[in-house]
N, C-alpha and C positions, 0 to 999 in steps of 0.2 A: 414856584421857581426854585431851581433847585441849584445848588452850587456844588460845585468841586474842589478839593485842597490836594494841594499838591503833596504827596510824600514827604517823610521828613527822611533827612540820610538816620541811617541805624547807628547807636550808639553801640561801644561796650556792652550796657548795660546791658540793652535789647538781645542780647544772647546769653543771657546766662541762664534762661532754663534750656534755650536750643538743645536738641540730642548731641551736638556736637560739639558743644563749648568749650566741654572737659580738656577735649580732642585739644581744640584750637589754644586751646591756656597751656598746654603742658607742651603742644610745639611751640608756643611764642618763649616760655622758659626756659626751652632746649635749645632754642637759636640764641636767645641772648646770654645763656650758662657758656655756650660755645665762643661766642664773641668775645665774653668778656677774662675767657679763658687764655687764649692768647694775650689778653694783656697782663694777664696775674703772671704766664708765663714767662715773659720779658722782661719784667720787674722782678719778679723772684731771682733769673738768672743773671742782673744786673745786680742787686743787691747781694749775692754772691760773690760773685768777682772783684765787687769795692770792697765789701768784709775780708775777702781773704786777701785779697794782695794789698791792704794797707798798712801790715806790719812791714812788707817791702819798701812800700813808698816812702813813710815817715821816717825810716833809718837811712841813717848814713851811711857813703858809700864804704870809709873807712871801718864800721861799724858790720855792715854787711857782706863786704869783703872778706871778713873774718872767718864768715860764718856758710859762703856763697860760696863753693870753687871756680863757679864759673865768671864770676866779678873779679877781675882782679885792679883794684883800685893803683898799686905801682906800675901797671900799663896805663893809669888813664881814662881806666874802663869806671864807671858807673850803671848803675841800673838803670837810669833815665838816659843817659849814651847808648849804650846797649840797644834799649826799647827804638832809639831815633836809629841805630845804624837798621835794624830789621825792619822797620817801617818804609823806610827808604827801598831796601829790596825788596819787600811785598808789593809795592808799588812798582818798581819798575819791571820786575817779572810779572806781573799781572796786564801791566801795560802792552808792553811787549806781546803779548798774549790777544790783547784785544786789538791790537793793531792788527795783526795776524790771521785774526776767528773773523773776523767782522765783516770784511768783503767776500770772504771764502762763503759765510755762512748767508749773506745776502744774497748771493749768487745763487747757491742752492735752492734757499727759500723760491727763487723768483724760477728757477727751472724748474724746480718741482710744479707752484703753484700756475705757471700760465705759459711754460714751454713744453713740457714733456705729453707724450700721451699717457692717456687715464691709467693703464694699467704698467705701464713704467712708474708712473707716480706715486699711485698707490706701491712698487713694492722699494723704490727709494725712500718713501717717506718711513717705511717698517724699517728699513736698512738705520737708518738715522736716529730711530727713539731706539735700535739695540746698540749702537753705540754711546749711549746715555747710560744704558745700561752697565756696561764694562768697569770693574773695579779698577779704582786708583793705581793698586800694586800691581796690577797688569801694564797698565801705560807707564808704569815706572820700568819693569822688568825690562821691555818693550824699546822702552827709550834707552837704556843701558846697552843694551847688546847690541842691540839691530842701529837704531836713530844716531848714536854719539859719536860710532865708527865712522859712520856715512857721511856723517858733518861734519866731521873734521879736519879733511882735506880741502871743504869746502871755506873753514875760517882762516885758512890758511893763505886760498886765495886771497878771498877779502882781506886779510890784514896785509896781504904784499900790494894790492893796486888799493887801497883804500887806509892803509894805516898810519896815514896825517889824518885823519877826522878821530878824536879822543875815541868816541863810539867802538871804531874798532881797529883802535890798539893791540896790536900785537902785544904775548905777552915780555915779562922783564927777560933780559940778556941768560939767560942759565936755563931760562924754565921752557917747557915745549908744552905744546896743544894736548892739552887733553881732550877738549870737547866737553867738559862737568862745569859749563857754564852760564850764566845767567841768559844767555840765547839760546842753551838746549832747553833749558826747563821751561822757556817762555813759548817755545816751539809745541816742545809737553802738553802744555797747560792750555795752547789754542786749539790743538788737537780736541784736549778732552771740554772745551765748553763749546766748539764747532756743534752738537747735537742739540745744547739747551736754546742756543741763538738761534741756530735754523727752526725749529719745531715751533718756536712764538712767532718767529716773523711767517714762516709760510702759514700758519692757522691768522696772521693779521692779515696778509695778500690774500687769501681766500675771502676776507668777510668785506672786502672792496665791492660797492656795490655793479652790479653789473651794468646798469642807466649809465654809469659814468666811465666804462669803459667801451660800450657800444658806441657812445657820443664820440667819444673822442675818435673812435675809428672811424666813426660816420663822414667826421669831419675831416678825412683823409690823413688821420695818422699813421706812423708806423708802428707795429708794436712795441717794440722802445719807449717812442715818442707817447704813445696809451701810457705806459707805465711811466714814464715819467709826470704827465698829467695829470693822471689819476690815481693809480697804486700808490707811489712814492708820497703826494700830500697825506693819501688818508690815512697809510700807516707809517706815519713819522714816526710819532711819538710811539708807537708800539714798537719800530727798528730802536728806538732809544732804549724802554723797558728792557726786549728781549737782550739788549746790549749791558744794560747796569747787572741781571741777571745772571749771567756769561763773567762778568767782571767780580758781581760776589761769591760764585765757582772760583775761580784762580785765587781770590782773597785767602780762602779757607785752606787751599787744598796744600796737603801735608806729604801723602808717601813718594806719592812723584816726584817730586823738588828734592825732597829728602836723599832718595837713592840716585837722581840721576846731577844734581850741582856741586862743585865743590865749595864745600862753608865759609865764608866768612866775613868780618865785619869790616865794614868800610863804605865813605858815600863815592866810591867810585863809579864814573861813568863808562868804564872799560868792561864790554857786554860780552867780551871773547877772553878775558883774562880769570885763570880760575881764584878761587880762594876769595874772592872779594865781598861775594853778596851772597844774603840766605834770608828767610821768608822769617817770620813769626812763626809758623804753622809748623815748619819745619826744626824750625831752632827748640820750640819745645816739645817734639816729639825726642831731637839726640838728646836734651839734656835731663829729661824728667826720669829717666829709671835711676841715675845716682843723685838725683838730689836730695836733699834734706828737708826738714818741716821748712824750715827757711828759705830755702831753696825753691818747694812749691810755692810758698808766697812767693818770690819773684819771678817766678815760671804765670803764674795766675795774674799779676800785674800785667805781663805781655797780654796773656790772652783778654783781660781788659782791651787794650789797646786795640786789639783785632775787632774786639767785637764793636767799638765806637766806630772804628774805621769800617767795618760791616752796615752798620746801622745807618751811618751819614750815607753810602752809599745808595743804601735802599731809601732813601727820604729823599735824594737829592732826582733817586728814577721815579719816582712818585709825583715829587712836584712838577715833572717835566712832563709828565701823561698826563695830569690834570690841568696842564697851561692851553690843551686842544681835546677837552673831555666833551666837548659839547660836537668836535669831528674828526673823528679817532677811532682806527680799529685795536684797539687797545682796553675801551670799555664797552 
């Protein structure tokens, strides 16, 4: 009588004379040298930004003032004030922004991926990763000549029939429209992450399985009504993603805002008055060619700030993909 055993699974071990073990040991070293590279990288860059901007942080404003032109402590001004009034316009210029890009770029996504014909689509979708493509200082150039003229007759309206809502405020008695406003740049800034939103969400509407949109037409939808039932559940969380992605584009971006808002510090909510708000990104690109060693420390403390506020971003689109990881075109 004769018996059988079943196979045992292969260990490690079991390969290490294989002709190909060598192979397989120096790719598994090379994937996990690469992984673990990005985190040396974050860390290294992080340890960076606390080292140098902690001679800013620990001194006083009076102390720092001194030594700071751009601090001026008998305004009032602090380096931790400062850091809160540019946080406040990163954020609302970025918002603005995503309010903006988000329906625009959903739209697209969904004509490209399940309206247009095959060969419109394909060259819409080319059209859309070359405007990813376009440097910053082009949509700034851009928005200065061309955009700020055009909208300016337009905040005008709006502040005559809407200028009881703070939002848009007309500006103070003396001063007139420029249009260098935290509505241009926000306008800017949806312009330029319109290509990164669209490109994630039509590659999520594409990997929708097609069982679940046959069904649903089967069952006398309209296409709409398909894409409401099927596209929209199973690329949620990927409209999320492609959206915090879109939102840490505007976080960062620097020459656009720069050339096309007028500067300044304030937590006003008046989106058509210039001089009130300006970025991080922005604030330390005018101020770094005169600064001082001192000066870079508190130029480096902002960019701190940025990059916490970059990070929390991308951790907070993270946990919202993997809240529907298990039914999500997303992973």
């Amino acid at each position: 009588m004769t018996t059988t055993t079943s196979p045992q699974p292969a260990t490690e071990d079991d390969y290490g004379t294989h002709p190909g073990a060598a192979a397989n040991r120096f790719f598994k070293g090379l994937s996990t040298g690469a992984g673990a590279l990005i985190l040396v990288t974050l860390a290294a860059v992080a340890t960076f930004l606390l080292l140098e901007a902690w001679p800013a942080i620990t001194m006083s404003a009076a102390e720092l003032g001194e030594s700071v032109s751009f601090i001026k402590p008998e305004d009032g001004q602090s380096l931790i004030e400062i850091i809160g009034y540019l946080v406040y316009g990163t954020l609302l210029i970025s918002i603005i922004a995503l309010l903006l890009a988000t329906p625009v770029s959903i739209g697209i996504a969904l004509f490209i991926s399940h309206y247009a014909p095959r060969k419109l689509a394909q060259g819409l979708g080319y059209l859309i990763d070359l405007l990813a493509a376009v440097p910053s200082v082009v949509y700034g150039l851009w928005g200065v000549a061309v955009l700020v003229p055009v909208l300016t007759p337009f905040y005008q309206v709006l502040a005559d029939y809407l200028g009881f809502i703070p939002l848009f405020a007309p500006p103070e008695s003396g001063e007139i429209f420029t249009g260098r406003v935290a509505m241009s740049a926000g306008i800017v800034l949806a312009i330029m992450i319109i290509p990164i939103i669209t490109a994630v969400s039509r590659e999520v509407f594409l990997q929708t399985p097609t069982l679940h949109e046959e069904a649903a037409l089967a069952m006398g939808a309209t296409r709409w009504e398909m894409i409401k039932m099927a596209v929209f559940p199973f690329g949620r969380s990927g409209m999320v993603g492609a959206t915090m992605l879109g939102l840490g584009r505007a976080l960062g971006e620097t020459m656009a805002v720069l050339m096309i808002i007028g500067p300044g510090l304030s937590y006003s909510a008046h989106i058509l008055q210039p001089n009130q708000h300006n970025t991080i990104a922005a604030y330390i690109a005018l101020q770094f060619p005169e600064a001082n060693a001192l000066g870079v420390n508190s130029l480096i403390a902002m960019g701190l700030a940025l990059f916490l506020i970059t990070l929390l971003v991308n951790m907070l689109a993270r946990w919202i993909v993997s809240r529907r990881s298990e039914f999500s075109g997303a992973n």
